[in-house]
Backbone as CSV, one residue per row, in Angstrom:
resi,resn,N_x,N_y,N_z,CA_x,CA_y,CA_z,C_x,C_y,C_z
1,UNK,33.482,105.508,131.727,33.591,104.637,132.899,33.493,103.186,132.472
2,UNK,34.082,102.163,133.699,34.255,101.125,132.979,33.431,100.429,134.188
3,UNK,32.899,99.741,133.628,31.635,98.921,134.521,32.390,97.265,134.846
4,UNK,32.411,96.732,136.160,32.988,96.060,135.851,31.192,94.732,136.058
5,UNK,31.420,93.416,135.523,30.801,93.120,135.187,29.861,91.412,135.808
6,UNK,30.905,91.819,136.921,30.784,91.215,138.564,31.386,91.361,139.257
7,UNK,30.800,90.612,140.868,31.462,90.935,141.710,33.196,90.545,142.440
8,UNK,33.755,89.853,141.459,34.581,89.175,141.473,35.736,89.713,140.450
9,UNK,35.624,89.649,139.278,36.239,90.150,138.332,36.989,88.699,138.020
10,UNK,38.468,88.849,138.002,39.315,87.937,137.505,39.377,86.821,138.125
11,UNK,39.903,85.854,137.720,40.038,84.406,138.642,40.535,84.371,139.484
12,UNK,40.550,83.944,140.511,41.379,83.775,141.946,42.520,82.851,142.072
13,UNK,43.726,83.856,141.817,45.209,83.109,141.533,45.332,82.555,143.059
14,UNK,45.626,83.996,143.666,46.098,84.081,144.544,48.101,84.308,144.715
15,UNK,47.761,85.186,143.799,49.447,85.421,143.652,48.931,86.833,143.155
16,UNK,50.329,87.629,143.273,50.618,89.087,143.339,50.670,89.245,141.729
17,UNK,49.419,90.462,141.793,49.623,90.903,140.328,51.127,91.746,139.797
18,UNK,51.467,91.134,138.944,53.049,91.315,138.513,53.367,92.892,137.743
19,UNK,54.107,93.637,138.806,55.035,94.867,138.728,53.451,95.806,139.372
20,UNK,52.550,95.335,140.303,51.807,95.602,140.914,52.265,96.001,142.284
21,UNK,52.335,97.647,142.699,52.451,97.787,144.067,51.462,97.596,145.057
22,UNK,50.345,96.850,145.252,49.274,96.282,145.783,48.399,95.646,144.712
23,UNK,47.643,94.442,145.484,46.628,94.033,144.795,46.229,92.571,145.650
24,UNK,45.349,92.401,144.816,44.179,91.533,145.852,43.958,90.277,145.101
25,UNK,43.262,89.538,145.531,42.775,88.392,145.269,41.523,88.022,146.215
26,UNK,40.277,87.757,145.174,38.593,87.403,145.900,38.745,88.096,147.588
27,UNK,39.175,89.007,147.900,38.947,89.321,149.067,37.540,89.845,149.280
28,UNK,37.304,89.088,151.119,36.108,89.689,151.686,36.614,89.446,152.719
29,UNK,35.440,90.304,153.677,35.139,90.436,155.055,33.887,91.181,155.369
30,UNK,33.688,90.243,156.632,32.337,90.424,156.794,32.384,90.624,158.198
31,UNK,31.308,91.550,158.941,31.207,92.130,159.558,29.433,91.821,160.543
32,UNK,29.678,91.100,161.639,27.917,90.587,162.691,28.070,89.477,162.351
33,UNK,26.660,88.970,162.486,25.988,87.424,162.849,24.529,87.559,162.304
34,UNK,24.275,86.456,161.959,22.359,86.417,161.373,21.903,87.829,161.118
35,UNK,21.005,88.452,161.927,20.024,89.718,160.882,20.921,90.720,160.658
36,UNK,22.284,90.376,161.750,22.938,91.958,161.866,24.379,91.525,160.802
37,UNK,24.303,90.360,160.091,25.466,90.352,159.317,25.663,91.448,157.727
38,UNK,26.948,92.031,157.739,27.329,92.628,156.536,28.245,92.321,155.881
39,UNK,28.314,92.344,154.576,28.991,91.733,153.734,30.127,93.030,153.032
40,UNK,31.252,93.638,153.629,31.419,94.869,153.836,32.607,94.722,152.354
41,UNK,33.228,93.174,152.333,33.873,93.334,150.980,33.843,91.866,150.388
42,UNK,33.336,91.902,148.962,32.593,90.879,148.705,33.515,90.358,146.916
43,UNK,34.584,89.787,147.505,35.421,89.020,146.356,36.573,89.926,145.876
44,UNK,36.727,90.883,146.357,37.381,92.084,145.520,38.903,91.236,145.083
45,UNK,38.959,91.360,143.953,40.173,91.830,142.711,39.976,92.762,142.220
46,UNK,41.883,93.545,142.743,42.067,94.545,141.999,43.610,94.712,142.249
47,UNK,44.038,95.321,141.488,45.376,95.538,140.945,45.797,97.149,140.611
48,UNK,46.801,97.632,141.515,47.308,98.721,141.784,48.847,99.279,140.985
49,UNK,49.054,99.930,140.041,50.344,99.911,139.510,50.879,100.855,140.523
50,UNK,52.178,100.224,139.978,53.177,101.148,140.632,53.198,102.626,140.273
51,UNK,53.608,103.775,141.103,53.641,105.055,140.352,51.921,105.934,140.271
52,UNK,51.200,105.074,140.430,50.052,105.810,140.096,49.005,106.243,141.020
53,UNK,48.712,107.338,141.568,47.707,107.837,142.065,46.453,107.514,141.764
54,UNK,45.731,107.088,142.711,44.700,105.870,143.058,43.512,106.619,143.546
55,UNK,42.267,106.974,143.990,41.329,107.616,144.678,40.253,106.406,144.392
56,UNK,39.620,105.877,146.095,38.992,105.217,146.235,37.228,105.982,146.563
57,UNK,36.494,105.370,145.934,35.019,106.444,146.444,34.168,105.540,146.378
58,UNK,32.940,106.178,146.478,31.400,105.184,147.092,30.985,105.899,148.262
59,UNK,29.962,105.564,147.942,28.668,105.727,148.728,28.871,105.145,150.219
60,UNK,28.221,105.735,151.156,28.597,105.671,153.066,28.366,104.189,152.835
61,UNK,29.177,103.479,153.748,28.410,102.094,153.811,29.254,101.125,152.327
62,UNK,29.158,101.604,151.699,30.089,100.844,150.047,31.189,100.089,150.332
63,UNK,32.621,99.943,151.510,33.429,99.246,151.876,34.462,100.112,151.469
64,UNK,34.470,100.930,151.391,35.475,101.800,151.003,36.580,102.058,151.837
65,UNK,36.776,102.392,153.023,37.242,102.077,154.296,37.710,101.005,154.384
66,UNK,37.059,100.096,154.615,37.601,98.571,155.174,38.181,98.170,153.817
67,UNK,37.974,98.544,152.424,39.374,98.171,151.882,40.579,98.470,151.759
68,UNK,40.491,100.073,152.653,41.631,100.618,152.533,42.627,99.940,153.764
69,UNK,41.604,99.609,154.975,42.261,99.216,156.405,43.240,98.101,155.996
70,UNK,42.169,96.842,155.326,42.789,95.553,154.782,43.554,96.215,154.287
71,UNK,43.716,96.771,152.771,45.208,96.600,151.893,46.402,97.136,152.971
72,UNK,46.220,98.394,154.180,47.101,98.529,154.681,47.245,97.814,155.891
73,UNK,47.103,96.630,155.835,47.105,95.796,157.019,46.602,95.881,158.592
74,UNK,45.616,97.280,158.512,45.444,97.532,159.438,44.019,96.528,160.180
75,UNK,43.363,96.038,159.058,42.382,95.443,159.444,42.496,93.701,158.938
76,UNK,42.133,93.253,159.272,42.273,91.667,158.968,41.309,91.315,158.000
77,UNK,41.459,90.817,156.505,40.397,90.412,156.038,39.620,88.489,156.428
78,UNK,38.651,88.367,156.098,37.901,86.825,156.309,38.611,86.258,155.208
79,UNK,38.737,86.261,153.702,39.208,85.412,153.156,39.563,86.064,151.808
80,UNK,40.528,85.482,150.737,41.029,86.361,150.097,42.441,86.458,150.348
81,UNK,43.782,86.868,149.464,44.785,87.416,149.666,45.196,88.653,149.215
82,UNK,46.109,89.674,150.233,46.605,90.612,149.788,47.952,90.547,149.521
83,UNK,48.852,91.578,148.479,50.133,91.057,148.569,50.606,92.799,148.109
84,UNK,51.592,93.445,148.841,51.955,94.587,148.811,53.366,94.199,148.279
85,UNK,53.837,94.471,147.137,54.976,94.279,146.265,54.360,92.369,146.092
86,UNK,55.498,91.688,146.235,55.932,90.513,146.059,54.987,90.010,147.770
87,UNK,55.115,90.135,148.428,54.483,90.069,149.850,53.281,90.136,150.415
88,UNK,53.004,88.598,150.424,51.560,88.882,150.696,51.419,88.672,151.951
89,UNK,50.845,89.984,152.587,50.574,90.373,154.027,49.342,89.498,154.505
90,UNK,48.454,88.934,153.990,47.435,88.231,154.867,48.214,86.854,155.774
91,UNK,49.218,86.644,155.174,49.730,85.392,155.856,50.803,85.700,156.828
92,UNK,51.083,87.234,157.341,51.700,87.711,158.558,50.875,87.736,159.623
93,UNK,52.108,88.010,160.523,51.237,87.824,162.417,51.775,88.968,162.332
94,UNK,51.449,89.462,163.150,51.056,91.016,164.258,52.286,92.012,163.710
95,UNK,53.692,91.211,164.832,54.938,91.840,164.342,55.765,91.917,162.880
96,UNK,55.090,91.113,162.580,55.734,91.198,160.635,54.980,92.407,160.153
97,UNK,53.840,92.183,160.388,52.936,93.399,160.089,53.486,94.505,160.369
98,UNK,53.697,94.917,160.827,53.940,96.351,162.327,55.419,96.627,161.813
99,UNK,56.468,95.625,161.284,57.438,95.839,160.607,57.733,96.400,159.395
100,UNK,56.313,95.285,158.475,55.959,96.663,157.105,55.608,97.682,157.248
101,UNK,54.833,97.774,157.695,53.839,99.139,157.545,54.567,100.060,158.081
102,UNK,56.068,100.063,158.933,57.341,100.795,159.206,58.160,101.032,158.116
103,UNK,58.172,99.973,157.134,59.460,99.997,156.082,58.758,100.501,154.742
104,UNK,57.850,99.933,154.709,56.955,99.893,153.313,55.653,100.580,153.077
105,UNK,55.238,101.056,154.114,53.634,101.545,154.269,53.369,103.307,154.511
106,UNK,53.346,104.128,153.710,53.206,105.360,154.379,51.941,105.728,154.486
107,UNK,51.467,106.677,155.934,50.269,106.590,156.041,50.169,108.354,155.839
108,UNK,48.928,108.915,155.249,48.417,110.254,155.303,47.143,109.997,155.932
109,UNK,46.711,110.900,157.688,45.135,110.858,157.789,45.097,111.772,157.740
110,UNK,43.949,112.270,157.861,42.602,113.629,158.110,43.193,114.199,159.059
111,UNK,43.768,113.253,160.236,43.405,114.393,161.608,45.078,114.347,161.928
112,UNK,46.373,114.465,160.647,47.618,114.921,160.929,48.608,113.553,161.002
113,UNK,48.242,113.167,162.584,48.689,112.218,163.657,50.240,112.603,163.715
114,UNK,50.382,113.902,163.639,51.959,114.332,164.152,51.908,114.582,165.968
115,UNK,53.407,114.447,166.641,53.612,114.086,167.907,53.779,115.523,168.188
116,UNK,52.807,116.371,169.326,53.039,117.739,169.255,54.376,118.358,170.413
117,UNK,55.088,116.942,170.691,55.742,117.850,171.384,57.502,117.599,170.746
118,UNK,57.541,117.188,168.975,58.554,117.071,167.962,58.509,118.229,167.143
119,UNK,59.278,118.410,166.638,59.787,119.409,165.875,58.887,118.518,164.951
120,UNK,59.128,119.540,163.361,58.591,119.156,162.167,59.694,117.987,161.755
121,UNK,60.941,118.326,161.873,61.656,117.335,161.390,61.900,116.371,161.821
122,UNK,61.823,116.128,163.527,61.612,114.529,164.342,60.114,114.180,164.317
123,UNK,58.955,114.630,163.560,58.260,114.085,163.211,58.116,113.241,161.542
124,UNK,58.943,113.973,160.878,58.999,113.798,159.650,60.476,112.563,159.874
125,UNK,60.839,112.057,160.855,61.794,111.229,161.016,61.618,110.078,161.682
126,UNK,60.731,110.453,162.555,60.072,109.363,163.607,59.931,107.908,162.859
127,UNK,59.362,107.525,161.939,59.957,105.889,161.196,60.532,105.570,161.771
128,UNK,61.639,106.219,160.810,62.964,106.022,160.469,63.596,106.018,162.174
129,UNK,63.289,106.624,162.825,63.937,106.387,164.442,63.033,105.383,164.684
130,UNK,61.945,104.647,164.781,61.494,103.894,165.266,61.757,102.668,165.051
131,UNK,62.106,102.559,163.638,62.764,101.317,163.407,64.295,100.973,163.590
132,UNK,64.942,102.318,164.397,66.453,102.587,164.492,67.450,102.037,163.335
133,UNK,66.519,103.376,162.057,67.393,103.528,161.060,68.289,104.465,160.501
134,UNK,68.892,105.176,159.414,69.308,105.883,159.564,68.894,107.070,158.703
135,UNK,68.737,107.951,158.285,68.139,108.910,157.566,68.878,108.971,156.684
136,UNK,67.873,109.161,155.387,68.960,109.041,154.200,68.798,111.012,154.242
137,UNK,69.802,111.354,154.115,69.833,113.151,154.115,69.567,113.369,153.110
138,UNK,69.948,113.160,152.023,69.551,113.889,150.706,68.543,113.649,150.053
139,UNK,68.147,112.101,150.524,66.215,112.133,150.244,65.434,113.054,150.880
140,UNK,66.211,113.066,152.305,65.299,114.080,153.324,65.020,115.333,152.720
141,UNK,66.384,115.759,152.317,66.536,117.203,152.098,65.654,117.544,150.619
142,UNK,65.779,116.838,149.733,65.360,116.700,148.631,63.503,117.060,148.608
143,UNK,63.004,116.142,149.714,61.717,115.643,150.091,61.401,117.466,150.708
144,UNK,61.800,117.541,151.254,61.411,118.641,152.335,61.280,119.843,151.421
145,UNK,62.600,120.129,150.751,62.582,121.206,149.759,61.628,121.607,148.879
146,UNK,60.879,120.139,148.279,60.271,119.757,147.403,58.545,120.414,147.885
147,UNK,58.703,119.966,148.868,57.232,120.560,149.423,57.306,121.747,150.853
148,UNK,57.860,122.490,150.224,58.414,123.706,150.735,58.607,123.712,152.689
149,UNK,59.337,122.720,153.364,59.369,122.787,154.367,60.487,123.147,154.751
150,UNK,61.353,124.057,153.860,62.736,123.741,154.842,62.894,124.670,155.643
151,UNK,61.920,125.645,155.957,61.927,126.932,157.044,60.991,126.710,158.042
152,UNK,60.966,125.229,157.801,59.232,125.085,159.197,59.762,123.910,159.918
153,UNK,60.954,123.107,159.403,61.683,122.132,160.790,61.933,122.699,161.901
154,UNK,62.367,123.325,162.408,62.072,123.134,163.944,60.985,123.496,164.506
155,UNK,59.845,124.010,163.370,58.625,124.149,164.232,58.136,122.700,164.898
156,UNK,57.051,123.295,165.831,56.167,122.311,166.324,54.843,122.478,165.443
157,UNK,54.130,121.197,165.883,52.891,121.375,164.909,51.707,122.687,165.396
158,UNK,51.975,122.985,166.624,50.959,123.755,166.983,51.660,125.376,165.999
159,UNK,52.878,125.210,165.577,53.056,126.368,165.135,53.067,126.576,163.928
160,UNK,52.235,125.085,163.005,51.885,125.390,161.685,50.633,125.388,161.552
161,UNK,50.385,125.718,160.040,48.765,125.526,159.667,48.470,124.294,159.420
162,UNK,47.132,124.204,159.139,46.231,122.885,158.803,47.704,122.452,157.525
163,UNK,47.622,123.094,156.137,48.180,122.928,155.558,49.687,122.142,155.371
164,UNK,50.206,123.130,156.246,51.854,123.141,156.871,51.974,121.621,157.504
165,UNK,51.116,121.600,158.384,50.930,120.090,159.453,51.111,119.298,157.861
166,UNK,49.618,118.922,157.070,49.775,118.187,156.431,50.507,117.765,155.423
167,UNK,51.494,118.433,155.219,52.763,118.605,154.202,53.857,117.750,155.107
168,UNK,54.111,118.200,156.606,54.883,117.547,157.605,54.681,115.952,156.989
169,UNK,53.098,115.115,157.516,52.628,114.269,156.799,52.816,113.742,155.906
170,UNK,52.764,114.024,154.889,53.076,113.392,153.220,54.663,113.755,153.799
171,UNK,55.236,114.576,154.251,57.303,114.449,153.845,57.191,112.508,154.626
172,UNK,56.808,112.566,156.178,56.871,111.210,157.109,56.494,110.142,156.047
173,UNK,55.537,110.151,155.542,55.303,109.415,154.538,56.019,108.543,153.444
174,UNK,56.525,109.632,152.289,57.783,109.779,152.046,58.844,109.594,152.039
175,UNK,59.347,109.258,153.375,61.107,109.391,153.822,61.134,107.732,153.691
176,UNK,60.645,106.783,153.562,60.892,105.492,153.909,60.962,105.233,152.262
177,UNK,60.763,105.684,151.208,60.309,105.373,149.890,59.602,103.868,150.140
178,UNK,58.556,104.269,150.796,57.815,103.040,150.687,56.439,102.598,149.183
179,UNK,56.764,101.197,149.039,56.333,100.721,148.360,54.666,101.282,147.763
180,UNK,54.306,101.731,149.185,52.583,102.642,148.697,52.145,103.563,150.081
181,UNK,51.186,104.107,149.484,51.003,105.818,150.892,49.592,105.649,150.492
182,UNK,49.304,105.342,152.092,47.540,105.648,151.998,47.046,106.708,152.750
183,UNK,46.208,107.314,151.870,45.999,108.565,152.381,43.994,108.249,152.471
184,UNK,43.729,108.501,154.032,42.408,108.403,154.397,41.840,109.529,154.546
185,UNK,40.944,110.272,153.473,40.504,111.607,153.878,41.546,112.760,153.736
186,UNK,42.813,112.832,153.230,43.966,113.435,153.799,43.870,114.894,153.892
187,UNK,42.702,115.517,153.097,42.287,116.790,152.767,41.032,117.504,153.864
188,UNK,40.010,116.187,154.657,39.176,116.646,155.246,39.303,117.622,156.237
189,UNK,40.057,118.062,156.405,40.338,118.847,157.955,41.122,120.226,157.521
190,UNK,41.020,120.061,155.611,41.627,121.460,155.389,40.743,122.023,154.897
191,UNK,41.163,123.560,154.460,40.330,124.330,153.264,40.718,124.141,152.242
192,UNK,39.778,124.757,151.110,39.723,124.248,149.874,41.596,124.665,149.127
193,UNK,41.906,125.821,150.008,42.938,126.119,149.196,44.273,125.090,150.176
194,UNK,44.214,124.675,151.265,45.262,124.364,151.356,45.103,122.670,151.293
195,UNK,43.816,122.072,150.645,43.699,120.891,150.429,43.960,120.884,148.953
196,UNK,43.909,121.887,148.354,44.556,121.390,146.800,45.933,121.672,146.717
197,UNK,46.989,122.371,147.497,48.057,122.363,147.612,48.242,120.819,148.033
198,UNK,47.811,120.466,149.155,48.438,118.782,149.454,47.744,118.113,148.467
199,UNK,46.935,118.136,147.651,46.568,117.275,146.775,47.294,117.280,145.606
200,UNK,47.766,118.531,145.099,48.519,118.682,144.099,50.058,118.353,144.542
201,UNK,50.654,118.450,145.492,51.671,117.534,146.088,52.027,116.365,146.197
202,UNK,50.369,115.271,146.271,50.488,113.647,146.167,50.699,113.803,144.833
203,UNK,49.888,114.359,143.871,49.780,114.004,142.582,51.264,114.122,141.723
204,UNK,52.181,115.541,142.776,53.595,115.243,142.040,54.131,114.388,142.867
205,UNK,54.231,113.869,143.868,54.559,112.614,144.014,54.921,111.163,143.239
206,UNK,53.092,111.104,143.081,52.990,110.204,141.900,54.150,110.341,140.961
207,UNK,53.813,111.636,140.382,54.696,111.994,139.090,55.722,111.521,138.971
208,UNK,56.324,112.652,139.569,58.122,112.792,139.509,58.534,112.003,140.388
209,UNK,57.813,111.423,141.762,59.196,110.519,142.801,58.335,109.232,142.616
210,UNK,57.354,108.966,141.134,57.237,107.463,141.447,56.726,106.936,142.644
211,UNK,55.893,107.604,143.267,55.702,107.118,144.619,53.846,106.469,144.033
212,UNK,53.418,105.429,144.785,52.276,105.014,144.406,51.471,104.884,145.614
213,UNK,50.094,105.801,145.273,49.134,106.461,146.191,48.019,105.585,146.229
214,UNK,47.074,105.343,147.155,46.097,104.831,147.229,45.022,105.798,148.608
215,UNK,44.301,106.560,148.154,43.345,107.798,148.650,41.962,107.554,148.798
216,UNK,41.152,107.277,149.800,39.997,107.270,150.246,39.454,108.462,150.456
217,UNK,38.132,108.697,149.661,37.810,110.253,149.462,36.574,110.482,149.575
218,UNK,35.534,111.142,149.661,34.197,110.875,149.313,34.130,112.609,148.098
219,UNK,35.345,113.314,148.409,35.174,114.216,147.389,35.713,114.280,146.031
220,UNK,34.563,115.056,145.101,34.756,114.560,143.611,35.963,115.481,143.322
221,UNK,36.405,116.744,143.963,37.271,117.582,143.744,38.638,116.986,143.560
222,UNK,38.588,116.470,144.661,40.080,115.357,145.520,40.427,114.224,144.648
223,UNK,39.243,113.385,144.291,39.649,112.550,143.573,40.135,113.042,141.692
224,UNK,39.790,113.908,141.721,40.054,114.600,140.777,41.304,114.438,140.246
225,UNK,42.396,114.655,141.243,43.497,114.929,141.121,44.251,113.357,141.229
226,UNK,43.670,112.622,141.181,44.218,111.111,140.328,44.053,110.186,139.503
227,UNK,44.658,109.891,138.963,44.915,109.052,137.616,43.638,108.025,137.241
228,UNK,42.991,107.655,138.552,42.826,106.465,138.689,41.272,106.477,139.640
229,UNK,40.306,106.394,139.399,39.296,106.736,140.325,38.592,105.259,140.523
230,UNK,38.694,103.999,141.656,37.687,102.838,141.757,36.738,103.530,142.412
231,UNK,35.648,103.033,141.939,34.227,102.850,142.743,33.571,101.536,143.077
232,UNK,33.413,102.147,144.119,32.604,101.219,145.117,30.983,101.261,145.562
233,UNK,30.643,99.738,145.596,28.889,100.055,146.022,28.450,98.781,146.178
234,UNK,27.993,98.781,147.796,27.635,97.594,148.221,28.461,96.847,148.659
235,UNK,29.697,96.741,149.026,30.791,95.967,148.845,31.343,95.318,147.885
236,UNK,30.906,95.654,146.718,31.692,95.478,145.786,32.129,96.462,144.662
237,UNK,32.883,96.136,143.457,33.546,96.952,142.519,32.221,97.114,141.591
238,UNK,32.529,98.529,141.670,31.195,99.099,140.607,31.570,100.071,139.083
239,UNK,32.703,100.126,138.966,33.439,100.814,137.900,34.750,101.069,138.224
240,UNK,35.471,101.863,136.838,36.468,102.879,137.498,36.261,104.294,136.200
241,UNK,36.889,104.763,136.844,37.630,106.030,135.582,38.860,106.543,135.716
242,UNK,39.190,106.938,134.296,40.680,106.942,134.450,40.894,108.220,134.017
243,UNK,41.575,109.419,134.720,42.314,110.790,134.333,40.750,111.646,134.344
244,UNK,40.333,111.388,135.583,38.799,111.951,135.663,38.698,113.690,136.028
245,UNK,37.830,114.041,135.562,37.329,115.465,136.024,36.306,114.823,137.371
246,UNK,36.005,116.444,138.221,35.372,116.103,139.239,34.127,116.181,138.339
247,UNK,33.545,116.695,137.419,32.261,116.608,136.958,32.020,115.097,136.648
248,UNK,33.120,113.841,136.335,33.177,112.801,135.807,32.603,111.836,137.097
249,UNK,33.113,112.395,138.148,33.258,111.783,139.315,31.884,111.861,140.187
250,UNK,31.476,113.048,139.660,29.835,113.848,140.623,29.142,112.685,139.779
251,UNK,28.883,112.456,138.087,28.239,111.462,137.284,28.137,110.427,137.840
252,UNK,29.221,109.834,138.102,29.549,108.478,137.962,29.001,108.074,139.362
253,UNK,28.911,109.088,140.877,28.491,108.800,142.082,27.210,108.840,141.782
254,UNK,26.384,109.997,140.510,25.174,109.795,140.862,24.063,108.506,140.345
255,UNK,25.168,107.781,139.644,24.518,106.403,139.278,24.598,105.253,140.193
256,UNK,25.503,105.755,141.063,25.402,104.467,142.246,24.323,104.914,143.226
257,UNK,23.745,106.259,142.971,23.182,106.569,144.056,23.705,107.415,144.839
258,UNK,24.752,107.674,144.998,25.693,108.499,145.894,25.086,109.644,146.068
């Protein structure tokens, strides 16, 4: 493990780390007023390659979350820049926002967020209709094949499993070849066997379609299955490890305390 050796790390450019599909600059945000203030992210630099499966962890309370909200624009940071490719999103308003995170942003949660009254495949399309684009077919088809859905499109979600749903998920994800896929929890709501099928699915992702993951986890199993493990504690950067076992990962939480 690599300790990093403050809370800050590198100097504050404020420019996009180069052939970086996310990355940061001194970001924070803070969270109350006087006794009730928290310091939830405190300078963070960090730098995300392209292609590589990412798993974020720490301890309840560590900022783990709210860095994932910020990098995906969902939350506003206090100060600091983010920049997703070449594009740095802290200096968008609402609708620029809401435009990436359509073109460029794929999201995986815990609890699905498929529309139950779409087929698998107008959910796995919905973007792409929302931004009234056009479907590329042979990515589609390619995508779908790939993670064995092509006999479960016209289902509805009530007529798949935990599993099935979350595969729907990662394809929606997917179909935009967007620049990065954040996946919050993406496994919590499965069992062990059909959360290492979708886990072993991001990870060929990563692989073979080049796609670059960024995964909020609190499990050592899950994070297991990426390249790339930051830790978090306190709101700030507390290590990383790289091509980790979950035994690496149980260690490394039990020195933060975790």
């Amino acid at each position: 493990m690599t300790t990093y050796t403050n809370e800050t790390g590198a100097a504050h450019t404020g420019k996009a780390a180069s052939g970086a599909a996310v990355s940061t600059s001194g970001l924070t945000k803070t969270y109350g007023k006087g006794d009730t203030r928290v310091e939830a992210l405190k300078g963070i630099n960090l730098s995300f390659e392209r292609g590589r499966f990412t798993a974020i962890m720490g301890p309840s309370g560590s900022g783990k979350s709210t860095l994932m909200h910020c990098l995906a624009g969902l939350d506003n940071a206090d100060g600091g820049t983010i920049h997703i490719g070449d594009t740095e999103i802290t200096s968008l308003g609402d609708a620029q926002l809401t435009r990436l995170r359509r073109t460029r942003i794929g999201f995986v949660f815990q609890s699905f967020n498929l529309v139950p009254t779409l087929t698998a495949e107008q959910n796995i399309t919905l973007p792409v209709s929302l931004a009234n684009g056009t479907v590329d077919k042979e990515w589609f088809t390619y995508i779908t094949t790939t993670l064995g859905l092509t006999d479960r499109l016209t289902h509805k979600p009530h007529e798949l499993s935990g599993g099935q749903q979350q595969r729907v998920a990662v394809a929606r994800a997917l179909l935009t070849r967007p620049d990065v896929i954040f996946g919050d929890e993406p496994t919590g709501n499965l069992d062990s066997r059909s959360g290492a099928e979708v886990l072993s699915l991001l990870r060929r992702s990563s692989a073979e379609m080049g796609q670059s993951i960024i995964m909020v986890t609190h499990d050592p199993v899950a994070a297991s299955y990426a390249d790339r493990v930051i830790l978090m504690n306190d709101g700030a950067l507390a290590g990383e490890l790289t091509n980790p076992t979950a035994d690496d990962v149980l260690a490394a939480l039990a020195g933060l305390g975790a």
